[in-house]
C-alpha positions as MATLAB code, in Angstrom:
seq = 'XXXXXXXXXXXXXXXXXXXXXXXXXXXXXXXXXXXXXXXXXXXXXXXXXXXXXXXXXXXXXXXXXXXXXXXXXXXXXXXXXXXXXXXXXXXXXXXXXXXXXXXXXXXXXXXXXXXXXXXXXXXXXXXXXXXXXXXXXXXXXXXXXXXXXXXXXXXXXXXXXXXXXXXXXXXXXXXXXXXXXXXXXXXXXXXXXXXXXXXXXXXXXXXXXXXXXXXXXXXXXXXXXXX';
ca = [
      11.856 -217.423  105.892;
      11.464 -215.868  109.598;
      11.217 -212.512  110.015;
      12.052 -211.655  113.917;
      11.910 -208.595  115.151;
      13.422 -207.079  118.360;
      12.100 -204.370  119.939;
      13.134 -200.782  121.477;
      13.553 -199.841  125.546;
       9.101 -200.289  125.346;
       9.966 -204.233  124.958;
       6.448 -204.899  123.930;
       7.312 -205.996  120.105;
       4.104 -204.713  119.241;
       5.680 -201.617  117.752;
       6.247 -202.996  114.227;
       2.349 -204.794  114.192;
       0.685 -202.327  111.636;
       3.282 -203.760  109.217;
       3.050 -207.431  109.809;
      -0.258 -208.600  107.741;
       1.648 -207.247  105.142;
       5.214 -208.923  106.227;
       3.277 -212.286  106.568;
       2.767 -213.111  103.071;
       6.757 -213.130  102.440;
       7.585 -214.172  106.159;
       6.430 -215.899  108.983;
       6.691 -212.934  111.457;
       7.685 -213.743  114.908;
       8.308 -210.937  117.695;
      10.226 -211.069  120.979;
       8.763 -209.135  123.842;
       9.596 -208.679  127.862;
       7.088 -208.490  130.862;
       7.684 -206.039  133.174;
       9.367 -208.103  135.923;
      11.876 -210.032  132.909;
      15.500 -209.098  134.308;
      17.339 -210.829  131.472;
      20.510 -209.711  130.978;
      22.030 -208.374  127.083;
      24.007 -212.039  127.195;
      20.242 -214.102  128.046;
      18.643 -211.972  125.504;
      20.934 -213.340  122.372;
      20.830 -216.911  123.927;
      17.224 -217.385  124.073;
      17.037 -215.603  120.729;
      19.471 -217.780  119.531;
      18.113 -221.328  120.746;
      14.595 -219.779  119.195;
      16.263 -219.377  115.910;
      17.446 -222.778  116.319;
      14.415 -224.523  116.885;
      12.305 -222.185  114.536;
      13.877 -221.023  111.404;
      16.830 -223.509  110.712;
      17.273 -224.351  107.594;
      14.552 -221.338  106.141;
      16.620 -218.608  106.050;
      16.246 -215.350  108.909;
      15.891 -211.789  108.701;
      16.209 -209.639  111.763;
      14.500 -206.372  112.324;
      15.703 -204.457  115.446;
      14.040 -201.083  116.512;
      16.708 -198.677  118.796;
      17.712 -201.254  121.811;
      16.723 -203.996  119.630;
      18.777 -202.877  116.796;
      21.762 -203.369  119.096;
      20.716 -206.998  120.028;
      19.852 -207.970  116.469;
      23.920 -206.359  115.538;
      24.688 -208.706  118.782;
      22.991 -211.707  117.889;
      24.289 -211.825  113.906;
      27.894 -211.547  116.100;
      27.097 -214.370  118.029;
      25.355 -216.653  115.583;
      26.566 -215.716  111.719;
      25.257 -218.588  110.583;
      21.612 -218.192  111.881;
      21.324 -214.789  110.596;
      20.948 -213.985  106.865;
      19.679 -210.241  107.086;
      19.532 -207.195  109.048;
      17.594 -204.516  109.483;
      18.279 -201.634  111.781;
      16.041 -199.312  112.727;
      17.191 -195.839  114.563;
      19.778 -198.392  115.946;
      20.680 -197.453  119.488;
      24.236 -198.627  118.707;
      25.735 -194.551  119.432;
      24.281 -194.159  122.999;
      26.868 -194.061  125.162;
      27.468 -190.425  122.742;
      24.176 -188.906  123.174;
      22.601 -186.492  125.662;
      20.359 -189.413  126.485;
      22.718 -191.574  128.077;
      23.029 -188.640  130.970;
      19.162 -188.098  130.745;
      17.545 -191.356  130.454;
      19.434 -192.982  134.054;
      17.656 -190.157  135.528;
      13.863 -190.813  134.766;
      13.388 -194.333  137.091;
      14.582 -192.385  140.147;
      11.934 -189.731  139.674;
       9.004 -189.959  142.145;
       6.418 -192.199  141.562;
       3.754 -189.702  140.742;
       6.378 -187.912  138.403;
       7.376 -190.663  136.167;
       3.877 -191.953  135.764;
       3.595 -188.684  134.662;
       6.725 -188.038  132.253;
       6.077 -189.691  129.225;
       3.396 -187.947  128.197;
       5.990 -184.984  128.549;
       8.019 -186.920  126.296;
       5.875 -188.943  123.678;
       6.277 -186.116  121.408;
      10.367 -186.810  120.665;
       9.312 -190.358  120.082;
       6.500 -189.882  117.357;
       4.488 -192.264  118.717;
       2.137 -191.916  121.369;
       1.655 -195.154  122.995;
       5.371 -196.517  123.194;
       5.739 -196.368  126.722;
       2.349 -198.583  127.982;
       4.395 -201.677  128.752;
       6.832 -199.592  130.789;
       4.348 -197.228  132.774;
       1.052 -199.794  133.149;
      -1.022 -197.668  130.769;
      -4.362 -199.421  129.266;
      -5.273 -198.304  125.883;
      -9.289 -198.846  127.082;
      -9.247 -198.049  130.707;
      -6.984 -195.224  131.223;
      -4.147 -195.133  133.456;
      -4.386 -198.242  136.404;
      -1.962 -199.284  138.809;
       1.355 -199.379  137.886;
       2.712 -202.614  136.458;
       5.668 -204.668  139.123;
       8.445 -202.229  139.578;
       8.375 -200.344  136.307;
      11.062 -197.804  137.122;
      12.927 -200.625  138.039;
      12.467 -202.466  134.390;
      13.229 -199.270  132.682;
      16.400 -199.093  135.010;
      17.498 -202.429  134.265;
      16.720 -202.354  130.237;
      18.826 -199.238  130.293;
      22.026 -200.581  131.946;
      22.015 -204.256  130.983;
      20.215 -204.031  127.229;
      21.152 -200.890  126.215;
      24.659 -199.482  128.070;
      26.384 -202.852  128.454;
      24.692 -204.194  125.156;
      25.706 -201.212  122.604;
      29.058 -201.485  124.682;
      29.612 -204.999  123.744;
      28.541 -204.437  120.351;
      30.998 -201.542  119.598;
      33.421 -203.709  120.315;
      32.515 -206.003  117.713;
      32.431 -203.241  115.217;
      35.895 -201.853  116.252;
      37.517 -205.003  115.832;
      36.323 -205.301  111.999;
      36.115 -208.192  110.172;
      33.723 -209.532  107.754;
      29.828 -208.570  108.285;
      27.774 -209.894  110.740;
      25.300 -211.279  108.012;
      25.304 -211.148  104.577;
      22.703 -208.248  103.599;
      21.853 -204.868  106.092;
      19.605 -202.756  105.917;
      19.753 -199.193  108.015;
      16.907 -197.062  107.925;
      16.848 -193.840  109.801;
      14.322 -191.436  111.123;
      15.190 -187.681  109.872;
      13.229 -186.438  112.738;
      14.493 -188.411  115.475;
      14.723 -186.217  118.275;
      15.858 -188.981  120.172;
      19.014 -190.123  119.201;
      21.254 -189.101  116.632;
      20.296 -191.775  113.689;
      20.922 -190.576  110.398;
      24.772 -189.788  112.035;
      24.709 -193.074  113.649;
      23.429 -195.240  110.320;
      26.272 -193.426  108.366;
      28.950 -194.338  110.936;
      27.415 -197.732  110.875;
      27.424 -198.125  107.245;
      31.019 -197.579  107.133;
      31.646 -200.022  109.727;
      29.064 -203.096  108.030;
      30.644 -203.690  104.678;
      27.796 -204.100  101.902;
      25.198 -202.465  104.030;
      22.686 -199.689  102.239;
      21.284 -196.854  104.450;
      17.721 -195.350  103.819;
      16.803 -192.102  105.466;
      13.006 -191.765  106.122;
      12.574 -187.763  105.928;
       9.564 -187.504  108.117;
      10.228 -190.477  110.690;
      10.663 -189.529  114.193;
      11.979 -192.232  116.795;
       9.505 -194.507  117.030;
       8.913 -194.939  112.986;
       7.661 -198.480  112.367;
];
């Protein structure tokens, strides 16, 4: 079966990669990422995920594993396609947003001066729990140090935040409100007890009463950025 897994605001899908050798032998493991300049909107993200499933795993069966913002477009994509999505897995799922103190903070950070928000997240890799998951947004080298900053990186942030993450947990709500049957036939919700980022283990209960069948793990020690 395919395992694909969608990643958080970073959009590198490389945050998962310590656990795919071990994945591999029951999956083949595919991950979507975004460069910099990708202006996709929430809608293009679940097509093109869609036709991939298509071409890829039809027939095989598919499990998708979506980290905060991807969380959100896995929920949207087993909406969209039931019948290419077997299982879900949603990790801190960014689903309860538009609630949190970081839907007035995070608009804020790509209209900080250059300097400044090359600067921030090393104020704020701490909430996260991981200290690297902002490279593919601020142009950081793991070898090198910091270099020039990657094609409008405030501006990818900016647009990630309204199109995948506002107007995509948005859409999704809307989904869940409506009820109905679940989006695929096994969920997963896993949920960081340290996540000073959003509120997950409140937002993996409310979830679990809104995805019939689904089972909710809380990892005591997990910050955001847990996989």
């Amino acid at each position: 079966p395919v395992l694909l897994f969608l990643p958080g605001i970073d959009g590198t899908g490389s945050a998962g990669a310590t656990q795919w050798p071990r994945l591999a032998s029951s999956f083949e493991v595919h991950a979507l990422s975004f460069a910099p300049a990708d202006r996709s909107s929430f809608g293009d993200v679940l097509s093109g995920c869609e036709s991939f499933l298509g071409d890829t795993a039809a027939g095989r069966g598919t499990l998708l594993v979506g980290e905060s913002t991807g969380a959100v477009a896995a929920l949207g994509l087993a909406y969209r396609a039931p019948d290419a999505v077997d299982g879900l897995c949603l990790v801190n799922p960014a689903t309860g947003y538009a609630g949190s103190a970081l839907s007035t903070l995070a608009p804020l950070l790509p209209r900080l001066p250059r300097g400044v928000y090359r600067a921030a997240p090393y104020a704020v890799t701490p909430l996260f729990g991981k200290r690297d998951w902002f490279r593919s947004i601020v142009g950081e080298d793991a070898t090198t140090g910091p270099p020039p900053l990657l094609p409008s990186p405030a501006a990818a942030l900016a647009w990630r935040l309204e199109e995948h993450l506002r107007k995509g947990s948005a859409a999704v709500n809307g989904r869940l409100a409506a009820g109905g049957r679940a989006p695929a036939s096994s969920t997963l919700l896993l949920a960081g007890g340290r996540d000073l980022v959003l509120a997950s283990p409140a937002e993996t209960s409310r979830l679990q009463q809104r995805l019939p069948g689904s089972v909710r793990k809380l990892l005591p020690s997990a910050g955001h950025a847990c996989l």
